[in-house]
N, C-alpha and C positions, 0 to 999 in steps of 0.2 A: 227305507227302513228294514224289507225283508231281508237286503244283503245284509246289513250291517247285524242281523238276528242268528243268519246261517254262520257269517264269522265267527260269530262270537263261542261256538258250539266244532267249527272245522279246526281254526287253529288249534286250541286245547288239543283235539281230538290230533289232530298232525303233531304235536309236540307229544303226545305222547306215544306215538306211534315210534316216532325220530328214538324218543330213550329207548322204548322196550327194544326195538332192532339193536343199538347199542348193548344193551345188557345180556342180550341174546349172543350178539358178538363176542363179549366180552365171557358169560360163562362157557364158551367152547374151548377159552386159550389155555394152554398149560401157566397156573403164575409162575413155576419153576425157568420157562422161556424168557428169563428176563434180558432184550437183546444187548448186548453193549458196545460202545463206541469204540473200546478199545482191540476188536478181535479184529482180525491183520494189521494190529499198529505193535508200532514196538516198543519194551517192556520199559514202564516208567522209570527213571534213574532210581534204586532203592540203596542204599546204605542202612542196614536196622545190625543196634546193638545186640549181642550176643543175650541171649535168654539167660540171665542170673544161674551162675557155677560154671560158664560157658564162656569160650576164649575167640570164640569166630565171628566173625559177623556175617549178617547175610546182606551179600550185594550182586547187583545187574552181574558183573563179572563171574559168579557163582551161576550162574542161569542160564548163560549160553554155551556154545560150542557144541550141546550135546540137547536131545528134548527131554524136557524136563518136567515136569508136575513140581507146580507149587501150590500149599493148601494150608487157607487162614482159618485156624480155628480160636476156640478159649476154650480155657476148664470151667467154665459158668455153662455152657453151651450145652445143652442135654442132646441135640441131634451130633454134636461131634462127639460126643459119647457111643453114642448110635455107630455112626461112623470109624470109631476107631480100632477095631478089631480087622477092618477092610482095610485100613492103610497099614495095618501089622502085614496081613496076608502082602500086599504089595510090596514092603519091604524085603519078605522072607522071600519073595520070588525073585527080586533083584531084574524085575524087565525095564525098570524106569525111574530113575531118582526122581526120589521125594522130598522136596524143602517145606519148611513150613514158616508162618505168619504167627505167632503169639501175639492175637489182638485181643484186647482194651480189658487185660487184669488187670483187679483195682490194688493187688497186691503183689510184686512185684516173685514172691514165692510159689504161690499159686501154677501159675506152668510147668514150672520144673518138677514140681513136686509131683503132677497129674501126670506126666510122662514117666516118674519114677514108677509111679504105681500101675500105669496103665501099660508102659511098654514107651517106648522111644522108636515110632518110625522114620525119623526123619536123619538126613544127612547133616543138615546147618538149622537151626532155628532162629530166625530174626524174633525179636521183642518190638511190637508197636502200641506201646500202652497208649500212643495220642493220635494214634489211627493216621498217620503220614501215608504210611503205605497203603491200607486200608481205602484210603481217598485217593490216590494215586491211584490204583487197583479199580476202582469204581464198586468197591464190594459192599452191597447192600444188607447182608446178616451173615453169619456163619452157619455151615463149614462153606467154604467156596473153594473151589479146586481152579485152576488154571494150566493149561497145557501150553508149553512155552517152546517153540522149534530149534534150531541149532543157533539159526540170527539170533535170538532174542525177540522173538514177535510173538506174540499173545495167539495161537488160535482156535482157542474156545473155553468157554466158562461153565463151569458145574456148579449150579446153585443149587442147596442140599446136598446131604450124604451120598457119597456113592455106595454102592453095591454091586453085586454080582453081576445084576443084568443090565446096569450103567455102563458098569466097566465092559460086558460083551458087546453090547451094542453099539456104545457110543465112544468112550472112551479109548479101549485099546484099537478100535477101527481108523483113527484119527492119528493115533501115536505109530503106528502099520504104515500109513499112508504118508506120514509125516517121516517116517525113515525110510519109506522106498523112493521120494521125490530128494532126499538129502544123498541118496546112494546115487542117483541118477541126476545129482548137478542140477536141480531144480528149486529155485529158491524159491519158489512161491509160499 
């Protein structure tokens, strides 16, 4: 009967030990880290209709030969508001096209109109009002940036706005690396 007294007082005591270590784990992680399956695979087949007053589409064929940044936003999205004065700057610099994703307006004018008013950084704009590509992508909120190599391979994902010190640290050191491996015949 004494063991059966201490059990009853250890296990509790051990399950809650088991979570707080958990939770402790877990407040250390960046949520921004969110890792994805898809980084060194290559780029899901996309075909997306041209953004309303727009004549192009955005497809896989559009995304490779050269590395590319693609990046899914909406006009609902208040952090790609945030963000988009940063993808001006990178347009106006011209070190790296920029495609973009017009995901899930529930009005099909809404985009265009946001990019009238806000500035237009993009080269092609795909329209995913039913989130194809978005799912394809594995992209779990907006803005998400995507650095795409010359193959057509995914390698690495920005979740949240970028900025200054995104782009110094992590971004353009990636897109660096990712043209001195294509200048030297390295496909990885």
């Amino acid at each position: 009967m004494a063991m059966n007294s201490r059990l009853k007082f250890i296990i509790p005591l051990a399950i809650f030990l088991g979570l707080a270590v958990a939770f402790g784990i877990g407040l250390t992680m960046n949520p921004k880290d969110i890792p994805s399956v898809l980084i060194n695979q290559k780029l899901p087949p996309l075909d997306l209709p041209p953004l309303k007053g727009r004549d192009k589409r955005l497809t896989t064929a559009d995304l490779t030969g050269r590395i590319t940044l693609v990046n899914v936003f909406g006009s609902w999205c208040f952090a790609c508001l945030i963000e988009h004065p940063f993808l001006m700057k990178i347009r106006a610099e011209g070190k790296v096209p920029l495609y973009g994703i017009d995901w899930l307006e529930k009005n099909r004018d809404d985009g265009p109109k946001w990019l009238k008013e806000k500035g237009d950084p993009y080269i092609i704009v795909g329209d995913d009002p039913n989130s194809k590509a978005a799912i394809a992508l594995g992209v779990t909120g907006v803005p998400e940036t995507f650095i795409i190599d010359h193959k057509g391979v995914i390698r690495y994902k920005q979740v949240g706005p970028m900025n200054d010190e995104i782009w110094n640290k992590t971004i353009w050191p990636i897109i660096e690396e990712l043209r001195q491996r294509q200048k030297e015949g390295d496909g990885k």
